[in-house]
C-alpha positions as a Markdown table, in Angstrom:
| # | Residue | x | y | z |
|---|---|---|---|---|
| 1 | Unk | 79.8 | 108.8 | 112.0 |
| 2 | Unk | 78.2 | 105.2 | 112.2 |
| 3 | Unk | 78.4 | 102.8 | 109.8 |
| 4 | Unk | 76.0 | 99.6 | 110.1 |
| 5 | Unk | 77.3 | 96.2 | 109.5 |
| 6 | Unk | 75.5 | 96.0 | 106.5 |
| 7 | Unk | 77.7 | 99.0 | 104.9 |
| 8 | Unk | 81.1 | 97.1 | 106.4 |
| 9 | Unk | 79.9 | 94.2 | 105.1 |
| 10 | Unk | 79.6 | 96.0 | 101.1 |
| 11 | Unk | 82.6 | 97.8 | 101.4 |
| 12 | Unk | 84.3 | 95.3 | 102.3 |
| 13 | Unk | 82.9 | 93.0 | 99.3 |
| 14 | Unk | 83.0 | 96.2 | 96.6 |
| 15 | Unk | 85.6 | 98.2 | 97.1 |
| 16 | Unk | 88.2 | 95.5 | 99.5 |
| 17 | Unk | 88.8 | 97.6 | 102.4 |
| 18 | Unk | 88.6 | 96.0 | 105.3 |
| 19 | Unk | 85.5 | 96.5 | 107.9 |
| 20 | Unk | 88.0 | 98.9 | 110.4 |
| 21 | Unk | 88.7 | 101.4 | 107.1 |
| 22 | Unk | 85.3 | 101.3 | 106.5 |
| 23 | Unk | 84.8 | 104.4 | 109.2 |
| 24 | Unk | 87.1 | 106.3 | 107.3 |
| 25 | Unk | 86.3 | 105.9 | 104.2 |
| 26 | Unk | 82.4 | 106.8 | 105.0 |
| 27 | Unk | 83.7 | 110.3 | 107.0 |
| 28 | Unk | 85.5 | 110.8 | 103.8 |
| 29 | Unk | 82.7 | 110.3 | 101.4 |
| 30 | Unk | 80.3 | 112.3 | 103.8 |
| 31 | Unk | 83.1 | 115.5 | 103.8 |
| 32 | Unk | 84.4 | 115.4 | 99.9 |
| 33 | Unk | 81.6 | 113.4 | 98.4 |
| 34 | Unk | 79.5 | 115.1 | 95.5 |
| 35 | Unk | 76.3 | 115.8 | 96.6 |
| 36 | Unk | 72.7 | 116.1 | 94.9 |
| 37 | Unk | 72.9 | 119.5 | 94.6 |
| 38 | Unk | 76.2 | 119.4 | 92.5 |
| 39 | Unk | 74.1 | 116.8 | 89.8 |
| 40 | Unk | 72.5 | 117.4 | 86.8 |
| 41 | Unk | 71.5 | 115.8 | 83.8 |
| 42 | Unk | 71.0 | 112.2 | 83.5 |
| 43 | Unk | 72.9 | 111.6 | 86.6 |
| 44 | Unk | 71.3 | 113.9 | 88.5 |
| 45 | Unk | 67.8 | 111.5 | 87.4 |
| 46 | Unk | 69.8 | 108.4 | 88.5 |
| 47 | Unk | 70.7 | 109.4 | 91.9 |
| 48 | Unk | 67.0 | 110.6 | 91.9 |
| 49 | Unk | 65.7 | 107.1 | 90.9 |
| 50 | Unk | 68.5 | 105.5 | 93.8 |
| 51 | Unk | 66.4 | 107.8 | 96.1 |
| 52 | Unk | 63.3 | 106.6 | 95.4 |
| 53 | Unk | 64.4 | 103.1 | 95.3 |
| 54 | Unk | 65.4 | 103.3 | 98.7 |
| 55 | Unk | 63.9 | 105.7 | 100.5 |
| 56 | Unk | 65.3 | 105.2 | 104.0 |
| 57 | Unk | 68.4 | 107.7 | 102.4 |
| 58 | Unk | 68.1 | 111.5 | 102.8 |
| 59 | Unk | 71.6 | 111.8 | 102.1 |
| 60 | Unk | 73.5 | 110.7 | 99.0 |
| 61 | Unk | 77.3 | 111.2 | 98.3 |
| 62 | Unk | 79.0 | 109.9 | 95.4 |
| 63 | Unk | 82.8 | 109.5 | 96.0 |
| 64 | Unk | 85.4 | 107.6 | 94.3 |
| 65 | Unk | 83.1 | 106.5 | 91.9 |
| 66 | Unk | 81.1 | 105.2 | 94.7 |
| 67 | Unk | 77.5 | 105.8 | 96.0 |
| 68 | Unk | 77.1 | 106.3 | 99.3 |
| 69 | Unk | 73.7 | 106.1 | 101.5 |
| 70 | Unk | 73.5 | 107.7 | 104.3 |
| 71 | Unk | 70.2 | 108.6 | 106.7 |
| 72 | Unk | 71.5 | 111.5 | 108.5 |
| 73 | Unk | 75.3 | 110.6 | 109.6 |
| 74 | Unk | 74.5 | 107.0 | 109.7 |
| 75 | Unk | 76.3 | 104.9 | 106.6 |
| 76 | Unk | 73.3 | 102.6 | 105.0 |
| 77 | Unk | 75.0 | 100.8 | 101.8 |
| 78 | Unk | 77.2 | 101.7 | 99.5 |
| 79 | Unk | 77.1 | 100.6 | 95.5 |
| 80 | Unk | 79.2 | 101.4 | 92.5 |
| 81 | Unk | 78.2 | 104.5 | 90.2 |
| 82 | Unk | 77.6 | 102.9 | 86.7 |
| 83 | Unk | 80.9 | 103.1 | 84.4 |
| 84 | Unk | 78.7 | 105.6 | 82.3 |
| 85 | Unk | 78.9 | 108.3 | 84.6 |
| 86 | Unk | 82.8 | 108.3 | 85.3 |
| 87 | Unk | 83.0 | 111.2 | 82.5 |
| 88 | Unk | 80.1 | 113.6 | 84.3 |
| 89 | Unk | 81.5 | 112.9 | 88.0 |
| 90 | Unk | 85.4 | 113.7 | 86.7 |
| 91 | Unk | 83.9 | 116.8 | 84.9 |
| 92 | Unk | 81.9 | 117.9 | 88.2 |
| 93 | Unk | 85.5 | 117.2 | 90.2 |
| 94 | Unk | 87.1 | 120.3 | 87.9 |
| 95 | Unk | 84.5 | 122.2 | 88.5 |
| 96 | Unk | 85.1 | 122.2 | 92.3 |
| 97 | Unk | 89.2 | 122.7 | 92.3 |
């Protein structure tokens, strides 16, 4: 798993974990996160439009209310999921236990 400095450098300014967490906490999004393929609905068309907005992703995870770019196993950015979509992602997290 690498994480550029651009991705320690967000993490460390969204979520306040410090830049040596920041490997952890992007293996753990990339094993547990919610993928595309779990989406649907409007979220499922946001994540869509976050893909076309940035197109250097092929991989999107959304964990801890997070969103996670990654190209491949390499960490991009990551961004907070808009407080709309707490309800869907906590709904999709019962589906899957």
């Amino acid at each position: 798993m690498v994480v550029t400095k651009h991705a320690k450098r967000r993490i460390k300014a969204r979520a306040g974990i410090n830049k040596r967490s920041s490997e952890r906490l992007a293996e753990k999004a990339f094993m547990y996160g919610i993928t595309h393929a779990e989406l649907s609905g409007s979220l499922c068309r946001y994540i869509d439009g976050v893909y076309l907005k940035y197109r250097k992703a092929n991989n999107i995870r959304i964990y801890n209310h997070q969103v996670f770019l990654f190209r491949g196993t390499v960490l991009i950015t990551m961004f907070p999921l808009p407080t709309k979509y707490y309800s869907t992602i906590e709904n999709i997290k019962s589906k899957r236990n």
